[in-house]
TILUM-997267 format. One record per atom (N, C-alpha, C, O): atom name; x, y, z. Coordinates in Angstrom, 1 decimal. Each point is the difference from the previous one (the first is absolute). Layout:
N
@a:CA	u:X	v:Y	w:Z
...
This chain:
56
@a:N	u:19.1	v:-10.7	w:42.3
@a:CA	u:-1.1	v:-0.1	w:1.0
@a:C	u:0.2	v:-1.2	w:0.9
@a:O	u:0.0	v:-1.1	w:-0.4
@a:N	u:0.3	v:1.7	w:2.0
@a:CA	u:-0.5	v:-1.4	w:0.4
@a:C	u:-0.9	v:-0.3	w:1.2
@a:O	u:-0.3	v:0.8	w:0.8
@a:N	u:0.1	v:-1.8	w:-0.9
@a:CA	u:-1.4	v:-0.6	w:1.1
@a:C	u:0.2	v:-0.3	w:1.4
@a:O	u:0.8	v:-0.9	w:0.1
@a:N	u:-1.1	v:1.3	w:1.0
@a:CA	u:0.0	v:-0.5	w:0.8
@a:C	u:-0.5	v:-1.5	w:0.4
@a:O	u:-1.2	v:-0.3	w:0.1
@a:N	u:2.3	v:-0.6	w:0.1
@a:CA	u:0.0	v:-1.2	w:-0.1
@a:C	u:-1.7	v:-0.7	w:0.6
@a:O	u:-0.8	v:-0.8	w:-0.6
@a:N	u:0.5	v:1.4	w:1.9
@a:CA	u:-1.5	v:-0.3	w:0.4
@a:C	u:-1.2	v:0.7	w:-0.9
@a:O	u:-1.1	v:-0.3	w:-0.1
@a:N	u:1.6	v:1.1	w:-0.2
@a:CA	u:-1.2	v:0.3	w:-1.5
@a:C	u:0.2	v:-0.7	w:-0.7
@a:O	u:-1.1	v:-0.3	w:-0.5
@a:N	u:2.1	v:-0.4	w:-0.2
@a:CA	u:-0.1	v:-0.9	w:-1.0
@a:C	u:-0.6	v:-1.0	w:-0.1
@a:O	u:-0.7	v:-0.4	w:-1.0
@a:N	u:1.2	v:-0.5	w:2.7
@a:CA	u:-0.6	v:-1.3	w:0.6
@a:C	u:-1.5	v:0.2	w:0.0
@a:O	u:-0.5	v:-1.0	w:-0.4
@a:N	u:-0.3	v:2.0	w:0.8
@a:CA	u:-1.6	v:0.1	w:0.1
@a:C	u:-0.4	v:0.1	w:-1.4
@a:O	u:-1.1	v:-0.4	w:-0.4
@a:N	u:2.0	v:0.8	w:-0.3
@a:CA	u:-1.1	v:0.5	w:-1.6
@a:C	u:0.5	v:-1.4	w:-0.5
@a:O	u:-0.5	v:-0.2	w:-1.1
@a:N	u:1.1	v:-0.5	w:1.3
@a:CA	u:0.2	v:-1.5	w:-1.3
@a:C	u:-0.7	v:-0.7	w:1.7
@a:O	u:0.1	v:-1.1	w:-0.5
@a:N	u:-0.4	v:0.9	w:1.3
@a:CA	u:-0.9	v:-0.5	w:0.8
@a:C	u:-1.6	v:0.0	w:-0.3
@a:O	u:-0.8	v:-0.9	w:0.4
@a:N	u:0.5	v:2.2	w:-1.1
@a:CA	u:-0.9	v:0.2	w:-0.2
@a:C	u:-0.6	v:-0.6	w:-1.2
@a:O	u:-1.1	v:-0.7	w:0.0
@a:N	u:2.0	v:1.0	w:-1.5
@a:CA	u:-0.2	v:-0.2	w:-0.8
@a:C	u:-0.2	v:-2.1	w:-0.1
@a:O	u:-0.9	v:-0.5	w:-0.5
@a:N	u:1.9	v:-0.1	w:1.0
@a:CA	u:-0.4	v:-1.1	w:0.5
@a:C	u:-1.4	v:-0.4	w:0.5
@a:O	u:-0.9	v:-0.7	w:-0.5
@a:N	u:0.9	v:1.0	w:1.3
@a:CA	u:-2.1	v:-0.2	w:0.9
@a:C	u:-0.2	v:0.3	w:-1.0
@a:O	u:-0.1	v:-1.0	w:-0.7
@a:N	u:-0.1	v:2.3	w:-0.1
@a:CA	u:-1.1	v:0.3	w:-1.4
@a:C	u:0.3	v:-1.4	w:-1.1
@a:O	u:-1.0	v:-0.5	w:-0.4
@a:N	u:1.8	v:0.0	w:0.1
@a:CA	u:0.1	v:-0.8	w:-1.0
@a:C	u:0.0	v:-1.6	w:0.5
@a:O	u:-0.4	v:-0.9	w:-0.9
@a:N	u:0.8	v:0.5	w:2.4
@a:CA	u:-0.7	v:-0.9	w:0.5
@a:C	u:-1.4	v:-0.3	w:0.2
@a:O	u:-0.5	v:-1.1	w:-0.2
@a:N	u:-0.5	v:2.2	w:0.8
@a:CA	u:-1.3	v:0.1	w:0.2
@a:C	u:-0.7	v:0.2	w:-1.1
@a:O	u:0.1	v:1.1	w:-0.7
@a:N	u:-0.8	v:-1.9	w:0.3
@a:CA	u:-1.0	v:0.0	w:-1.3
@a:C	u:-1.2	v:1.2	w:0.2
@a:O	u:-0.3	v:0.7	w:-1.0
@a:N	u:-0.3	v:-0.6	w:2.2
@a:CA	u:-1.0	v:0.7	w:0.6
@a:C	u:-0.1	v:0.6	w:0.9
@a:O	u:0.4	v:-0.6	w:1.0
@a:N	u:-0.9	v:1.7	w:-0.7
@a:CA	u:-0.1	v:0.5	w:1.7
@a:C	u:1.3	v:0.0	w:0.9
@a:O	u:0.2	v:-0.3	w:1.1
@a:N	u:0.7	v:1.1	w:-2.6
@a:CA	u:1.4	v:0.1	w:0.7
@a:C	u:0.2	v:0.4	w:1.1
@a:O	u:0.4	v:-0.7	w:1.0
@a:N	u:-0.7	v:2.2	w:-1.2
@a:CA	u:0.4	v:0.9	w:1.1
@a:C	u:-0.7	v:-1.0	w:1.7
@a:O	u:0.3	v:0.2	w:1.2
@a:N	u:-1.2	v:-1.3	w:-2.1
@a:CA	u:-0.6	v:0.0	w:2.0
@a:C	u:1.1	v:-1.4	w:0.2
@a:O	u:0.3	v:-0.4	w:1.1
@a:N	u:0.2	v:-0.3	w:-2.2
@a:CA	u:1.0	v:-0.9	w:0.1
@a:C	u:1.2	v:0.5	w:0.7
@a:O	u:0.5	v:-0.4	w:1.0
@a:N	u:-0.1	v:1.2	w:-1.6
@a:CA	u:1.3	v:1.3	w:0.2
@a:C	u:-0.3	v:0.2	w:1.3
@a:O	u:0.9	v:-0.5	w:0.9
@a:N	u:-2.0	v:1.1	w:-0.4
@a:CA	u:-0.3	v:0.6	w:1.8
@a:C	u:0.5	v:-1.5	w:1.0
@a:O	u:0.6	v:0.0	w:1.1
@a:N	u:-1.2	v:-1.4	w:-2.0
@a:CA	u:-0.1	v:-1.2	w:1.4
@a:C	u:1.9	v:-0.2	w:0.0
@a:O	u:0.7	v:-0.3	w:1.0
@a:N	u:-0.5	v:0.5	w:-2.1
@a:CA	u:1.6	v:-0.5	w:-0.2
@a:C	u:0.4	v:0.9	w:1.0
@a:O	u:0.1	v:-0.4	w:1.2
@a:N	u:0.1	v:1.2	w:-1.4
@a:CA	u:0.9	v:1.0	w:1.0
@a:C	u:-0.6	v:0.3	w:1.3
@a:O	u:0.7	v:0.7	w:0.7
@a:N	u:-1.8	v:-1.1	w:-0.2
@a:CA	u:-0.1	v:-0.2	w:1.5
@a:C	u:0.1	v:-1.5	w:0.3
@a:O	u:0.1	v:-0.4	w:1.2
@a:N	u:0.0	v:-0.5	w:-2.1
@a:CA	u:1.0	v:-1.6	w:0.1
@a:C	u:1.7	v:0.5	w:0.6
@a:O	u:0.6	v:-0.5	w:0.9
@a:N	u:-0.1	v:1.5	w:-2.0
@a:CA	u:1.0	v:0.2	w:0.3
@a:C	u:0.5	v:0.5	w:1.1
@a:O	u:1.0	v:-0.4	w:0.6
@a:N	u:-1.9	v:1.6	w:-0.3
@a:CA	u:0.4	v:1.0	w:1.2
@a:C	u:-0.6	v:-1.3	w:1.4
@a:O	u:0.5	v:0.3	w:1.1
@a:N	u:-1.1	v:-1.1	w:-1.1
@a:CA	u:-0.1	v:-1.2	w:1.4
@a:C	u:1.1	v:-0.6	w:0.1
@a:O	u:0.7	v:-0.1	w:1.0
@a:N	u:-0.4	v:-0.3	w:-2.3
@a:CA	u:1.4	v:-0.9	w:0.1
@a:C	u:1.4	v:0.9	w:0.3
@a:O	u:0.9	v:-0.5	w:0.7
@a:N	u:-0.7	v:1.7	w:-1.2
@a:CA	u:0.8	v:0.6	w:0.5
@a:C	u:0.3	v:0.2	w:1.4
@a:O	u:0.9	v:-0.4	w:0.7
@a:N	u:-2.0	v:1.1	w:-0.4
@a:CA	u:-0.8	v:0.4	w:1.7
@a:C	u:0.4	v:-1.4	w:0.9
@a:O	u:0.6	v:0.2	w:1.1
@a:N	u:-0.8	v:-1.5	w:-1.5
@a:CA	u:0.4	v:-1.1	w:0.6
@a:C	u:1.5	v:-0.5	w:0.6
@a:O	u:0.5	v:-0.3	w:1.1
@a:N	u:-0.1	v:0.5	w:-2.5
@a:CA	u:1.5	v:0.3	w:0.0
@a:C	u:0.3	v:0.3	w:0.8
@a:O	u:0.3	v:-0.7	w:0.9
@a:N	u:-0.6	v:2.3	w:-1.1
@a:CA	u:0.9	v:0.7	w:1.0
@a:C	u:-0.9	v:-0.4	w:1.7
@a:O	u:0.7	v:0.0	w:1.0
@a:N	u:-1.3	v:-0.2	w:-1.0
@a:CA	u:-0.3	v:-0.5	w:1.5
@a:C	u:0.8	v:-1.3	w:0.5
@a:O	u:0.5	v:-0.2	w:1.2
@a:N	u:-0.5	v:-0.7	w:-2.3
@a:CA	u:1.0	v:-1.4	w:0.4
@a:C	u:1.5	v:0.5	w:0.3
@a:O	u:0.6	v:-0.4	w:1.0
@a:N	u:0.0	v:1.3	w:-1.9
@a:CA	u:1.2	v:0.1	w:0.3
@a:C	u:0.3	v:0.6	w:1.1
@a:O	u:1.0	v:-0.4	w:0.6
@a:N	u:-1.9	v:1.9	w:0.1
@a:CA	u:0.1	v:0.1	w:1.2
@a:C	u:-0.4	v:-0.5	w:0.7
@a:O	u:0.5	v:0.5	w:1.0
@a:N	u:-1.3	v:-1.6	w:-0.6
@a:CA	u:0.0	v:-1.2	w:0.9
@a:C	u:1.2	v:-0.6	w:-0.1
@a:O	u:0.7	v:0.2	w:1.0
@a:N	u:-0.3	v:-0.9	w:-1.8
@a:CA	u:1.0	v:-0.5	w:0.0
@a:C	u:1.5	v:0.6	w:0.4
@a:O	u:1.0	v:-0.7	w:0.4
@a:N	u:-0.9	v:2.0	w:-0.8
@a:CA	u:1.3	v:1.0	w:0.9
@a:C	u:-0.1	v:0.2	w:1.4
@a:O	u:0.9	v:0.1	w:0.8
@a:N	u:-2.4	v:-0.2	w:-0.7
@a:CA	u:-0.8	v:0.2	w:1.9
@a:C	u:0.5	v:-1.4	w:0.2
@a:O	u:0.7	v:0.0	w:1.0
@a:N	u:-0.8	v:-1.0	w:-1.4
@a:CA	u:0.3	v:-1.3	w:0.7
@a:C	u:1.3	v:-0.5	w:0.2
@a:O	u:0.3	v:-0.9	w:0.8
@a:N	u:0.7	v:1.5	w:-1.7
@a:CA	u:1.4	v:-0.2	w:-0.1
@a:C	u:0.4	v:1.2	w:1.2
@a:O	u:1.1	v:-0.2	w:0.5
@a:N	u:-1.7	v:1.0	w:-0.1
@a:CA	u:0.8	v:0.6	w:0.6
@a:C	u:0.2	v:0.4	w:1.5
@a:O	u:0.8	v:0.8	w:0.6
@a:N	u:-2.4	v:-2.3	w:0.1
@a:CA	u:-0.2	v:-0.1	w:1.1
@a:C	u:0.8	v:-1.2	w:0.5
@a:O	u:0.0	v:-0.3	w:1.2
């Protein structure tokens, strides 16, 4: 059997938040991953700024 490597990454991501979060996981679990998806989203905005600025 095998896993698709990003189904693996979300399900021990998850199980993590569950075993880090004492309480009120799932709403713990929700703030993490819209922490994540800003910071991602950021990223990627810095680096195409920064390919836009190298390449004027």
């Amino acid at each position: 059997m095998e896993i698709p490597i990003d189904k693996l990454m979300w399900s021990y991501l998850h199980m993590m938040c569950n075993r880090l979060f004492k309480s009120k996981q799932r709403l713990h679990e929700l703030v993490l991953y819209d922490f994540l998806g800003r910071y991602y989203a950021s990223q990627i905005a810095r680096k195409k700024q920064l390919e836009k600025d190298i390449t004027i």
